[in-house]
Predicted model as a PDB file, atoms N, CA, C, CB and O in Angstrom, pLDDT in the B-factor column:
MODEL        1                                                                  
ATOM      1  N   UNK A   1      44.977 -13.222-108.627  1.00 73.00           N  
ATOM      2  CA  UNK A   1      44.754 -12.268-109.695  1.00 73.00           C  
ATOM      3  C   UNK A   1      43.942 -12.958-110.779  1.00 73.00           C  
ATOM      4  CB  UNK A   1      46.098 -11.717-110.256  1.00 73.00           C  
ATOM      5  O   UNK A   1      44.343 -13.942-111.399  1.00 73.00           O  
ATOM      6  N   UNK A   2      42.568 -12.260-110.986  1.00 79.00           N  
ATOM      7  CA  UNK A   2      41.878 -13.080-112.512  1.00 79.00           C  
ATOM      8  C   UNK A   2      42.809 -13.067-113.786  1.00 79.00           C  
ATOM      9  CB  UNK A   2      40.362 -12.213-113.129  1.00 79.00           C  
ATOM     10  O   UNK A   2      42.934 -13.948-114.636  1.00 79.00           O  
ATOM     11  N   UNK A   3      43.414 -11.868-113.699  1.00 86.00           N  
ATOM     12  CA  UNK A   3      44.324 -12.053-114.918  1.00 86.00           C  
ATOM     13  C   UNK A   3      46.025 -11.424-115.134  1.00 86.00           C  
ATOM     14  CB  UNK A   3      43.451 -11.404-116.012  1.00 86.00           C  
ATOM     15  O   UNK A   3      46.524 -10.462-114.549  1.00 86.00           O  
ATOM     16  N   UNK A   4      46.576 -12.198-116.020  1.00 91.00           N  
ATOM     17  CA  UNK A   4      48.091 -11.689-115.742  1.00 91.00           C  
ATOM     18  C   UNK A   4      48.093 -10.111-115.714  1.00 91.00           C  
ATOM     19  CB  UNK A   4      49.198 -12.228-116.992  1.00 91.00           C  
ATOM     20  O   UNK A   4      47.151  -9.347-115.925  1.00 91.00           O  
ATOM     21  N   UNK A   5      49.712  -9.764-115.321  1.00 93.00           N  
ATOM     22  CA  UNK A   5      50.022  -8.070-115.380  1.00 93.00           C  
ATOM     23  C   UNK A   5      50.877  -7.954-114.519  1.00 93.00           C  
ATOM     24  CB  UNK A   5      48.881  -6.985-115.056  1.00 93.00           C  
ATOM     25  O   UNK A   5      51.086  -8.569-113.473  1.00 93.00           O  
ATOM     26  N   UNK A   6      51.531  -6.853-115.175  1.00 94.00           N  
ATOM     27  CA  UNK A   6      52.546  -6.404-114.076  1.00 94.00           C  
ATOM     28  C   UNK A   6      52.835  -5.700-112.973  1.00 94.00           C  
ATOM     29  CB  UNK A   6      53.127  -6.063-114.388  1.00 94.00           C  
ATOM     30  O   UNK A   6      52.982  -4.494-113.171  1.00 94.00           O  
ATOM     31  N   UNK A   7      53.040  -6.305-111.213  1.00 93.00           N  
ATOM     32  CA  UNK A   7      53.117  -6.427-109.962  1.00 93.00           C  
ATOM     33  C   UNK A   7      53.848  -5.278-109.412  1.00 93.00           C  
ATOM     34  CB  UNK A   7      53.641  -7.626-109.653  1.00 93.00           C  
ATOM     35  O   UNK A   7      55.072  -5.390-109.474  1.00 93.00           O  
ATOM     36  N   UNK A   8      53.404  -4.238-108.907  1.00 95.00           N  
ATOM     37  CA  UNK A   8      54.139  -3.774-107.769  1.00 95.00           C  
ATOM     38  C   UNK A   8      53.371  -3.315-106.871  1.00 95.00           C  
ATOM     39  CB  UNK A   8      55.034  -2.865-108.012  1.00 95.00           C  
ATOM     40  O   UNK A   8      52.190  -2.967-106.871  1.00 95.00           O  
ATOM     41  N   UNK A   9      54.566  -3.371-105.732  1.00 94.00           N  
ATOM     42  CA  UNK A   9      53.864  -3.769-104.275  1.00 94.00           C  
ATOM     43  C   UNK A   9      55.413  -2.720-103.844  1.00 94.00           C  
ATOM     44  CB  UNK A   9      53.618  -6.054-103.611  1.00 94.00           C  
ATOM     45  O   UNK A   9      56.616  -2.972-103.765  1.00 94.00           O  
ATOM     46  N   UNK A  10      54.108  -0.834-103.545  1.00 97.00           N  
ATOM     47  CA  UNK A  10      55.412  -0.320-102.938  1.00 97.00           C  
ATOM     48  C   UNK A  10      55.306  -0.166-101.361  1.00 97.00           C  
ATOM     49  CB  UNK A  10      55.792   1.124-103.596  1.00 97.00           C  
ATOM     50  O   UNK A  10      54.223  -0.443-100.846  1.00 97.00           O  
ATOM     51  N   UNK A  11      56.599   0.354-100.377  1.00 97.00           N  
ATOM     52  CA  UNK A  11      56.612   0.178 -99.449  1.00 97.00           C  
ATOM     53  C   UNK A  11      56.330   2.327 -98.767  1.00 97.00           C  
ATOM     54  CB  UNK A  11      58.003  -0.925 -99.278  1.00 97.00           C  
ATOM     55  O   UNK A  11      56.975   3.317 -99.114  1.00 97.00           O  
ATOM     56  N   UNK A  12      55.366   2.242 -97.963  1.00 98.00           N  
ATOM     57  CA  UNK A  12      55.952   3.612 -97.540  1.00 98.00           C  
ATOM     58  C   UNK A  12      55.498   3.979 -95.937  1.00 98.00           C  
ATOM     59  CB  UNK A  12      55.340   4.851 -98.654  1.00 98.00           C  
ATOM     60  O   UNK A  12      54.408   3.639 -95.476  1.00 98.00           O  
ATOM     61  N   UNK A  13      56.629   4.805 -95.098  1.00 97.00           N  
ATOM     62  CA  UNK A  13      56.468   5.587 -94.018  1.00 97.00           C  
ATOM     63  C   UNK A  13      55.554   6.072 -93.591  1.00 97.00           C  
ATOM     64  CB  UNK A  13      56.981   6.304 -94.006  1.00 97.00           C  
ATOM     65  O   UNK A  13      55.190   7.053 -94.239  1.00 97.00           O  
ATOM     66  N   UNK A  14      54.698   5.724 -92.357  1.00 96.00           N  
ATOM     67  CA  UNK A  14      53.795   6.701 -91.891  1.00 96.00           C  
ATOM     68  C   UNK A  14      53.942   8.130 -92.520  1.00 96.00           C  
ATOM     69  CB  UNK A  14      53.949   6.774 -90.451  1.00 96.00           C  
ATOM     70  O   UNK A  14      52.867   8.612 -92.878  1.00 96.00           O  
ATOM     71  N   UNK A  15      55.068   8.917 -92.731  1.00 97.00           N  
ATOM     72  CA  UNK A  15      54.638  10.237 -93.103  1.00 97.00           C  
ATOM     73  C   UNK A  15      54.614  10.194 -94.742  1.00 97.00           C  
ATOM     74  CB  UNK A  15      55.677  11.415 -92.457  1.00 97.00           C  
ATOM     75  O   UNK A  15      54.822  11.239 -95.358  1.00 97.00           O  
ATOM     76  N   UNK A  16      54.343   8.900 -95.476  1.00 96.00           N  
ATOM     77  CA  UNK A  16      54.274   8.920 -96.885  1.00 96.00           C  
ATOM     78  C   UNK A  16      55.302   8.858 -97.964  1.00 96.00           C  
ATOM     79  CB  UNK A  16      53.743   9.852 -97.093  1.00 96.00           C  
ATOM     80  O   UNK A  16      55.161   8.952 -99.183  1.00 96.00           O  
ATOM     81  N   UNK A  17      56.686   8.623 -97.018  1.00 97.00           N  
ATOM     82  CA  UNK A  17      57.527   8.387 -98.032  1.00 97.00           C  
ATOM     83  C   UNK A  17      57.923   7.894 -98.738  1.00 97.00           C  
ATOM     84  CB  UNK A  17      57.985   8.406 -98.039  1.00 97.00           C  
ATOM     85  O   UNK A  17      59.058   7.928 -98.263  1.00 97.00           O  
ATOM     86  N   UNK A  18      58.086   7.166 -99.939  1.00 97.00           N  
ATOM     87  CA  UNK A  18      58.140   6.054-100.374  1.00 97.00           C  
ATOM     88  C   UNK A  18      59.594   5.072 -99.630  1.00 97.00           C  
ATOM     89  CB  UNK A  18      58.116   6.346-101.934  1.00 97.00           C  
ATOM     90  O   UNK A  18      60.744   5.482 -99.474  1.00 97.00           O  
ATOM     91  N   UNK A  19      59.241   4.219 -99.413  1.00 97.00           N  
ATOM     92  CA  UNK A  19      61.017   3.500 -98.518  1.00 97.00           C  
ATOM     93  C   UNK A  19      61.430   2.342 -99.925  1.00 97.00           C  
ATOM     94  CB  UNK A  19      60.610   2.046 -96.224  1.00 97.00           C  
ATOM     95  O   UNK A  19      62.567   1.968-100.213  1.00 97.00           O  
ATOM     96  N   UNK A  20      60.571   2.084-100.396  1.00 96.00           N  
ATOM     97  CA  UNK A  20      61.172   1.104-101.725  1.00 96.00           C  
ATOM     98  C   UNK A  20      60.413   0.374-102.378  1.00 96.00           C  
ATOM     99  CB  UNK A  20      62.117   0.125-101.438  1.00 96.00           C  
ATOM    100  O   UNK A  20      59.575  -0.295-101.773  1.00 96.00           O  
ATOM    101  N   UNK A  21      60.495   0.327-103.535  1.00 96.00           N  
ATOM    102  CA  UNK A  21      59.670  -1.225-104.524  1.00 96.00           C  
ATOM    103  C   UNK A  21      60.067  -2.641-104.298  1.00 96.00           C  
ATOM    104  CB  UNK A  21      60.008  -1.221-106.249  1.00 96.00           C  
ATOM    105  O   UNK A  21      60.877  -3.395-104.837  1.00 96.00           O  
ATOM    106  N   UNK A  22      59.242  -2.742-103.339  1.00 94.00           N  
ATOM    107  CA  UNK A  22      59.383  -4.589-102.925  1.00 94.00           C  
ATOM    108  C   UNK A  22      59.037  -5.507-103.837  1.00 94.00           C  
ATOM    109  CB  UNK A  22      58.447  -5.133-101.750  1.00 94.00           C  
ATOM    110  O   UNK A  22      59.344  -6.639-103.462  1.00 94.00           O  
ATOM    111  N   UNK A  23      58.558  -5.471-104.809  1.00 93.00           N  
ATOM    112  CA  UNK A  23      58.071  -6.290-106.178  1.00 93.00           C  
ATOM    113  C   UNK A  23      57.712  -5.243-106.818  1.00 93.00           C  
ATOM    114  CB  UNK A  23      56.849  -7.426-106.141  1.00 93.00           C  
ATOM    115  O   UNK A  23      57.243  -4.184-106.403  1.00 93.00           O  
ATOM    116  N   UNK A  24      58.090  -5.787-108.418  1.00 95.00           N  
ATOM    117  CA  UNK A  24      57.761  -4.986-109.334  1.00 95.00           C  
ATOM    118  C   UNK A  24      58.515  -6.019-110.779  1.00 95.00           C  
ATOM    119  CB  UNK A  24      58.392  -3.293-108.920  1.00 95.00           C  
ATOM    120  O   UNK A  24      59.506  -5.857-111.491  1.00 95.00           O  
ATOM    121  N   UNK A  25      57.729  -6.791-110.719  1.00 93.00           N  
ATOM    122  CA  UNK A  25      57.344  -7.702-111.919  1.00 93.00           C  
ATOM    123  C   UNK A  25      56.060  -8.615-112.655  1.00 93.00           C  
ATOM    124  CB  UNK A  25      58.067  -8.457-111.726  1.00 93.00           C  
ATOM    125  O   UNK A  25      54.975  -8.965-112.192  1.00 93.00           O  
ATOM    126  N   UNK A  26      56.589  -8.799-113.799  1.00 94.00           N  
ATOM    127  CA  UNK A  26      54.999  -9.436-114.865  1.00 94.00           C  
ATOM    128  C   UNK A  26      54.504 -10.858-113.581  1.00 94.00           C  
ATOM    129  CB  UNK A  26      55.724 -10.526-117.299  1.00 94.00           C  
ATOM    130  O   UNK A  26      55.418 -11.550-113.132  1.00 94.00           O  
ATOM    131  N   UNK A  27      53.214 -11.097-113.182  1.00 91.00           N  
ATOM    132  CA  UNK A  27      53.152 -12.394-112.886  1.00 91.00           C  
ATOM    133  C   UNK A  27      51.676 -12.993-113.973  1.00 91.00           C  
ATOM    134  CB  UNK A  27      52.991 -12.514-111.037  1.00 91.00           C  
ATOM    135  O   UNK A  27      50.922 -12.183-114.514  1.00 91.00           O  
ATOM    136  N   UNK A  28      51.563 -14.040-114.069  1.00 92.00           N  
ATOM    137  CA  UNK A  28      50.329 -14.996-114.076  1.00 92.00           C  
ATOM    138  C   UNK A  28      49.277 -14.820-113.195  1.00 92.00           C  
ATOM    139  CB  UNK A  28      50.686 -16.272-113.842  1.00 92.00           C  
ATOM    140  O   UNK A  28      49.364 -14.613-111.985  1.00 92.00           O  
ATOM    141  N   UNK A  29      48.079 -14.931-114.004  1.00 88.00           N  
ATOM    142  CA  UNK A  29      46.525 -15.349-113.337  1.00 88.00           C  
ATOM    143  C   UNK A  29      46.736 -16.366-112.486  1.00 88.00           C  
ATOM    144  CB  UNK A  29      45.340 -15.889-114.391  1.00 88.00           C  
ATOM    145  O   UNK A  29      47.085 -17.443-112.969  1.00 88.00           O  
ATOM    146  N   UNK A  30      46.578 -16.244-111.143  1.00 88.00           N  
ATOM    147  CA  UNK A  30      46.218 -16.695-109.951  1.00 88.00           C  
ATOM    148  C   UNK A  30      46.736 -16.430-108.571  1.00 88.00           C  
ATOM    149  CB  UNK A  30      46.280 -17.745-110.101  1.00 88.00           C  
ATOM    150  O   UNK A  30      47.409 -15.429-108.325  1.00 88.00           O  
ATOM    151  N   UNK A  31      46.406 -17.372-107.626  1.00 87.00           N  
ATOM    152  CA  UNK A  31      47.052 -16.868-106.414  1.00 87.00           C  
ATOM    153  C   UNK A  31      48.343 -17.150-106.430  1.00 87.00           C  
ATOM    154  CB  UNK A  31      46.526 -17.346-105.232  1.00 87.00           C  
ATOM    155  O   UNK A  31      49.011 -17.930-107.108  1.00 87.00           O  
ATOM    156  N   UNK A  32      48.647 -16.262-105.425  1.00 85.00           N  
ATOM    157  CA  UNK A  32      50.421 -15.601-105.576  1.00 85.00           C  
ATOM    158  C   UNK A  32      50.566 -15.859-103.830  1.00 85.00           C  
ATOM    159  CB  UNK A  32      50.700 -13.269-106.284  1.00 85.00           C  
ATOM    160  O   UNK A  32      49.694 -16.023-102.978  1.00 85.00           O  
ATOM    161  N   UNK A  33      51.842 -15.818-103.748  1.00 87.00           N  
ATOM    162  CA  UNK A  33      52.228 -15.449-102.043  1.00 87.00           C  
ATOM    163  C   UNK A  33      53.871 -14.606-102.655  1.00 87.00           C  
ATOM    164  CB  UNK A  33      52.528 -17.464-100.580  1.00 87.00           C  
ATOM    165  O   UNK A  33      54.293 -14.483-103.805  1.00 87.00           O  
ATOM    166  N   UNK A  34      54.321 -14.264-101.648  1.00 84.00           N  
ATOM    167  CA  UNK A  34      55.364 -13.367-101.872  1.00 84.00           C  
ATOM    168  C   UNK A  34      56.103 -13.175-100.571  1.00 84.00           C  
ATOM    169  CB  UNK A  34      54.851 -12.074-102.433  1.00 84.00           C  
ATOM    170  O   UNK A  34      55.350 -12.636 -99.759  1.00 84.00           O  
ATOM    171  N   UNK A  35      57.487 -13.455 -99.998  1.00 88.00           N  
ATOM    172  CA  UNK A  35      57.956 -13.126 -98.811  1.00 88.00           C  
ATOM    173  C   UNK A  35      58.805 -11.681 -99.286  1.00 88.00           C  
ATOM    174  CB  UNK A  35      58.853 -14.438 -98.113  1.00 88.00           C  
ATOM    175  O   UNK A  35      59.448 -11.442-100.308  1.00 88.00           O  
ATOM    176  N   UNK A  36      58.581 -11.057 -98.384  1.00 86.00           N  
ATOM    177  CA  UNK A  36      59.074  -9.558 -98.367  1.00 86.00           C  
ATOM    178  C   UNK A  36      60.438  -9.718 -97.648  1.00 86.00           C  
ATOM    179  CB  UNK A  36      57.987  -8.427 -97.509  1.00 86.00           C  
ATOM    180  O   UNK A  36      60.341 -10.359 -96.602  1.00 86.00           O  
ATOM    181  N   UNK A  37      61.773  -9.261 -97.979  1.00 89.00           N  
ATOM    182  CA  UNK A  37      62.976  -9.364 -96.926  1.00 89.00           C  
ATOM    183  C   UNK A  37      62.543  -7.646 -96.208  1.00 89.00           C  
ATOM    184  CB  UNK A  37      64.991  -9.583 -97.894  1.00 89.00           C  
ATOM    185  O   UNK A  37      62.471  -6.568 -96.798  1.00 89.00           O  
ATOM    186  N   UNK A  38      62.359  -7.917 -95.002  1.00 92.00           N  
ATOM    187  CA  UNK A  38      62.228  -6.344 -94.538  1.00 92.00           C  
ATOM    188  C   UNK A  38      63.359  -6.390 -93.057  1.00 92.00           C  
ATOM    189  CB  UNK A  38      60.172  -5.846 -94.042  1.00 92.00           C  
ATOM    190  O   UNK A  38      63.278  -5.600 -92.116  1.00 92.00           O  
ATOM    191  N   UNK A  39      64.271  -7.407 -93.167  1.00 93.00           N  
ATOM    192  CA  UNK A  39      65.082  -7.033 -92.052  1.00 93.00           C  
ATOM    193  C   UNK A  39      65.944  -5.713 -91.831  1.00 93.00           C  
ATOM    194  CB  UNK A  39      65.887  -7.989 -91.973  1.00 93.00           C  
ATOM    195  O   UNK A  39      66.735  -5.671 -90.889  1.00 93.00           O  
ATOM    196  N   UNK A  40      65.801  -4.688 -92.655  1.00 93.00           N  
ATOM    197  CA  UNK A  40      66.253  -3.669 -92.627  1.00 93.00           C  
ATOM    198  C   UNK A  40      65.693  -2.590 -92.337  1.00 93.00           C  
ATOM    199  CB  UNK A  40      66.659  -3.589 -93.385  1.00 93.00           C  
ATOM    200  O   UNK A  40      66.222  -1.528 -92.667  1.00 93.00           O  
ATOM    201  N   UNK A  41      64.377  -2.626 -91.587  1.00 95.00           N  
ATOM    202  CA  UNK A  41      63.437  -1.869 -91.635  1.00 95.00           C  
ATOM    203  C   UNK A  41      63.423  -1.961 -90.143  1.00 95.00           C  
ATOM    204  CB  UNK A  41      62.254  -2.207 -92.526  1.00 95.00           C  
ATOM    205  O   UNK A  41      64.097  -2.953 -89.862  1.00 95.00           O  
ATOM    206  N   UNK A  42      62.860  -1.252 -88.776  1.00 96.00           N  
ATOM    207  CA  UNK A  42      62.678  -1.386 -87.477  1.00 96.00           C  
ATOM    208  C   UNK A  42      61.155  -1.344 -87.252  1.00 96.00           C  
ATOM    209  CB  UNK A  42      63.447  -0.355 -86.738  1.00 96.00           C  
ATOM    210  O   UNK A  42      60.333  -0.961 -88.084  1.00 96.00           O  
ATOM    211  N   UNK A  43      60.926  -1.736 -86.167  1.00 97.00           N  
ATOM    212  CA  UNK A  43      59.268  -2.101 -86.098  1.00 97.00           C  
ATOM    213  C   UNK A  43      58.937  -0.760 -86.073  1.00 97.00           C  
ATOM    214  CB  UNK A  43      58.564  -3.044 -84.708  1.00 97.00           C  
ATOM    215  O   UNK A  43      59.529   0.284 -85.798  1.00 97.00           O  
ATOM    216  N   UNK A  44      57.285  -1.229 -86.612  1.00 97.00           N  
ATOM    217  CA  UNK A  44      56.147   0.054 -86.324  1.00 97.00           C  
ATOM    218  C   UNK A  44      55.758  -0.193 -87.439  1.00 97.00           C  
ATOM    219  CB  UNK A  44      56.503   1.722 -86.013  1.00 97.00           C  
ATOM    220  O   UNK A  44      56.073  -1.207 -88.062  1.00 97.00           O  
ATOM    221  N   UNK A  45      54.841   0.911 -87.945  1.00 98.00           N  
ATOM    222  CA  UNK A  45      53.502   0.956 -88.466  1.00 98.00           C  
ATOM    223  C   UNK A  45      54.219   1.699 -90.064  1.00 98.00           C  
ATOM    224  CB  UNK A  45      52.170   2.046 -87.299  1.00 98.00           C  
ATOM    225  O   UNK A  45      55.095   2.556 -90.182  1.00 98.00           O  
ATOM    226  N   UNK A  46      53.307   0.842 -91.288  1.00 98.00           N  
ATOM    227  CA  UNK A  46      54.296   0.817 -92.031  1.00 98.00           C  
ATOM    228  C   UNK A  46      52.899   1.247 -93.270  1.00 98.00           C  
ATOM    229  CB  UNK A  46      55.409  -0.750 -92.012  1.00 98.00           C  
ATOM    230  O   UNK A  46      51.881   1.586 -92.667  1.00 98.00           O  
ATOM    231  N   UNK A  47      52.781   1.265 -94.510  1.00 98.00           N  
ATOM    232  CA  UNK A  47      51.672   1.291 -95.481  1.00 98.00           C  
ATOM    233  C   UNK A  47      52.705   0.689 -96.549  1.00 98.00           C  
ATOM    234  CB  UNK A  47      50.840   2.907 -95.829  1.00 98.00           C  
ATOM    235  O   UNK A  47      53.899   0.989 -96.554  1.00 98.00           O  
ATOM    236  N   UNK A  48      52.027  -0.312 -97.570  1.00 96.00           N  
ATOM    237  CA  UNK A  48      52.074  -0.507 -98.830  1.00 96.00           C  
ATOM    238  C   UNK A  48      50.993  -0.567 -99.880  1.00 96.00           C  
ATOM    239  CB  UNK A  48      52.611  -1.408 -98.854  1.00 96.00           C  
ATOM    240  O   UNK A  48      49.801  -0.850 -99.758  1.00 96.00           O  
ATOM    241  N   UNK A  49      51.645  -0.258-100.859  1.00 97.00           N  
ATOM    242  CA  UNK A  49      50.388  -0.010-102.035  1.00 97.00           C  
ATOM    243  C   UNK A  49      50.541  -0.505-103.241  1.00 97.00           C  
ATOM    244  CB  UNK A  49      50.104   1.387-102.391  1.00 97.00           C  
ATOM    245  O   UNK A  49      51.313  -0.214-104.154  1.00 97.00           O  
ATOM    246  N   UNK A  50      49.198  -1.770-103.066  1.00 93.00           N  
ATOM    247  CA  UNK A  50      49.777  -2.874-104.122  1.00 93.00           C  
ATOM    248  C   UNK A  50      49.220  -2.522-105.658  1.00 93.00           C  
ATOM    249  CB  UNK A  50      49.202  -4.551-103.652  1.00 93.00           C  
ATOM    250  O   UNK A  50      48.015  -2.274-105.613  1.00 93.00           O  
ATOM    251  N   UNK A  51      49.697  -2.447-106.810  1.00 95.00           N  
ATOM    252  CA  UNK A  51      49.441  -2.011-108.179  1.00 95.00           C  
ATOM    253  C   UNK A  51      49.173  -3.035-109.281  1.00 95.00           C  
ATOM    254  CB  UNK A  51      50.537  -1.259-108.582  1.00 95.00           C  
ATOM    255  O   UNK A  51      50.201  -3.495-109.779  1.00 95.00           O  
ATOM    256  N   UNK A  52      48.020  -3.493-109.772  1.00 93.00           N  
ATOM    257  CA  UNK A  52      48.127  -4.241-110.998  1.00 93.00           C  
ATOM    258  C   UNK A  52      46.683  -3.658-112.189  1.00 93.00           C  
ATOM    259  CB  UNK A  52      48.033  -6.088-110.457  1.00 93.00           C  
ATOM    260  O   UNK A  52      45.625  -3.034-112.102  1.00 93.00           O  
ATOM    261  N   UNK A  53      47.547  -4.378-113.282  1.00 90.00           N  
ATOM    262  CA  UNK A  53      46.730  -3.491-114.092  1.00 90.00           C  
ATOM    263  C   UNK A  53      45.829  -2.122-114.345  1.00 90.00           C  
ATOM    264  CB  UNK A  53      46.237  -4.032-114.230  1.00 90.00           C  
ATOM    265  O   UNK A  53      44.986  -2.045-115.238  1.00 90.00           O  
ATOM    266  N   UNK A  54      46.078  -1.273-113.606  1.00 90.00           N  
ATOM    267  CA  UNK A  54      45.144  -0.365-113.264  1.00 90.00           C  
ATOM    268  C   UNK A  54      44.354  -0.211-111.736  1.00 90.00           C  
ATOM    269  CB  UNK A  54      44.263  -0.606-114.229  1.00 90.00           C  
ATOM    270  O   UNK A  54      43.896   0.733-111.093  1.00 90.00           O  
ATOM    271  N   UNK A  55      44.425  -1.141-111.613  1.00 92.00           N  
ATOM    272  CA  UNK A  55      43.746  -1.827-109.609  1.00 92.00           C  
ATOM    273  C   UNK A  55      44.793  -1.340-108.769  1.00 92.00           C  
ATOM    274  CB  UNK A  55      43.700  -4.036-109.150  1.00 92.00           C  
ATOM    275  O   UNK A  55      45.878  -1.853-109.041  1.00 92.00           O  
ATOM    276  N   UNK A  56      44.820  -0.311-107.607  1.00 94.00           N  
ATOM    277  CA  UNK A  56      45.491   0.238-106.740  1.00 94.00           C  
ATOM    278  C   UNK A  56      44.914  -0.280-105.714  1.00 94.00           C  
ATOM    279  CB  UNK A  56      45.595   1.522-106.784  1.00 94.00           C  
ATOM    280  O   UNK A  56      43.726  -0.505-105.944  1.00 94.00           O  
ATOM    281  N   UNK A  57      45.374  -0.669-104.297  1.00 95.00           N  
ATOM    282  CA  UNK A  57      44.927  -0.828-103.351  1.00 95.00           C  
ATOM    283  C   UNK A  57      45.784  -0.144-102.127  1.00 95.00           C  
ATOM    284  CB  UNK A  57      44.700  -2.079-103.377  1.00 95.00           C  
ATOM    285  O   UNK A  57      46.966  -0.048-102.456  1.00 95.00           O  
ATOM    286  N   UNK A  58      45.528   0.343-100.849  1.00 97.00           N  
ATOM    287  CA  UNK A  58      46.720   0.642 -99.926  1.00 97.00           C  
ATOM    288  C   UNK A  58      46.357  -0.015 -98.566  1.00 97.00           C  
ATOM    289  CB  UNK A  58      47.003   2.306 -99.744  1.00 97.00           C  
ATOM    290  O   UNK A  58      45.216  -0.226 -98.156  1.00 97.00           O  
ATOM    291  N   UNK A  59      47.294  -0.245 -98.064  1.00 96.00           N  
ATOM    292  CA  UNK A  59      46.967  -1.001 -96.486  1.00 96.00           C  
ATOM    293  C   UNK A  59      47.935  -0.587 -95.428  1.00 96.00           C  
ATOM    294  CB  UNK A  59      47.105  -2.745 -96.509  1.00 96.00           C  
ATOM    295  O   UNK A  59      49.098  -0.222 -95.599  1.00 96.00           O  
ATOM    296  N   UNK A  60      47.335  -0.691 -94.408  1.00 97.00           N  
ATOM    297  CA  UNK A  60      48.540  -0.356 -93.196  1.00 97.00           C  
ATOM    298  C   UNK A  60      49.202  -1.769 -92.535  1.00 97.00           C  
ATOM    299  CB  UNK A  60      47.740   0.595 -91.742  1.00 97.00           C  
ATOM    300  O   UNK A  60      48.401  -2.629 -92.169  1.00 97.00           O  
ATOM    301  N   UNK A  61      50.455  -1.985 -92.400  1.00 95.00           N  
ATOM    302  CA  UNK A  61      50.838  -2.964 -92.059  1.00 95.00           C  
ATOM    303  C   UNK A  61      51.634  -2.610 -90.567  1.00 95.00           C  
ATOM    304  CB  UNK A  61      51.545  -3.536 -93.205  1.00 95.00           C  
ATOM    305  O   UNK A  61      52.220  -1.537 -90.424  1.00 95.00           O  
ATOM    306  N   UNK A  62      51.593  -3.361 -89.780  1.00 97.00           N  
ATOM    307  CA  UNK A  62      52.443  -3.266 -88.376  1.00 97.00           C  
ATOM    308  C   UNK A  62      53.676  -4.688 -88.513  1.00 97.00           C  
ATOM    309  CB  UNK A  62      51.102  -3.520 -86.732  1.00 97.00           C  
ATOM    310  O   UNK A  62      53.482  -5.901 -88.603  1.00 97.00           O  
ATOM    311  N   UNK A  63      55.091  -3.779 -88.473  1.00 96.00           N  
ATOM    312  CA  UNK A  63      55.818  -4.731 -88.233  1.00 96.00           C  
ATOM    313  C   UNK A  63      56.478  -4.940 -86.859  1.00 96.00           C  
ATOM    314  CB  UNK A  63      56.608  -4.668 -89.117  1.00 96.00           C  
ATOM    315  O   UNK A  63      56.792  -3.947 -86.203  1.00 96.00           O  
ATOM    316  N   UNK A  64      56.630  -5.768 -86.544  1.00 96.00           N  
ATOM    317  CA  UNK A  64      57.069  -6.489 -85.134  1.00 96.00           C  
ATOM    318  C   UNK A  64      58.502  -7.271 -85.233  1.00 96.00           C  
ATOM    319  CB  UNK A  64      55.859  -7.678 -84.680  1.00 96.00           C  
ATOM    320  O   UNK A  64      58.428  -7.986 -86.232  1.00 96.00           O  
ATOM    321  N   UNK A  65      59.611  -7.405 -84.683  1.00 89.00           N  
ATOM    322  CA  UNK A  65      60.552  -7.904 -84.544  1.00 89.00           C  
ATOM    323  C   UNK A  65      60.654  -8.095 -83.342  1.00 89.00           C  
ATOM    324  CB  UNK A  65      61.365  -7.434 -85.041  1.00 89.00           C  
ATOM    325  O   UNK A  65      61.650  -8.659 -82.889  1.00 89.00           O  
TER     326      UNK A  65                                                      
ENDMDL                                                                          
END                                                                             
């Protein structure tokens, strides 16, 4: 991140549901890593949509167990 702000990274269902806020706190300017606990979740095809300062992004993620 070029500059600080506050992080969320939500989780949602192929059909768009939201399933939960996996982060959602202030961080610092720079690179970040983040482990997600998703053992409660069953595989397949998943979207999150990461939020800072105004910057939205969405991605499809595939989980595997």
């Amino acid at each position: 991140m070029p500059e600080p702000g506050n992080v969320t990274i939500n989780l949602f269902n192929v059909a768009g549901e939201k399933l939960s806020v996996m982060v959602n706190e202030n961080m610092p300017a720079r690179y970040h890593t983040k482990n997600l606990d998703l053992t409660n979740y069953s595989s397949g095809v998943y979207f999150y949509q990461f939020n800072v300062n105004g910057f939205s992004e969405n991605r499809k993620m595939v989980l595997i167990k």
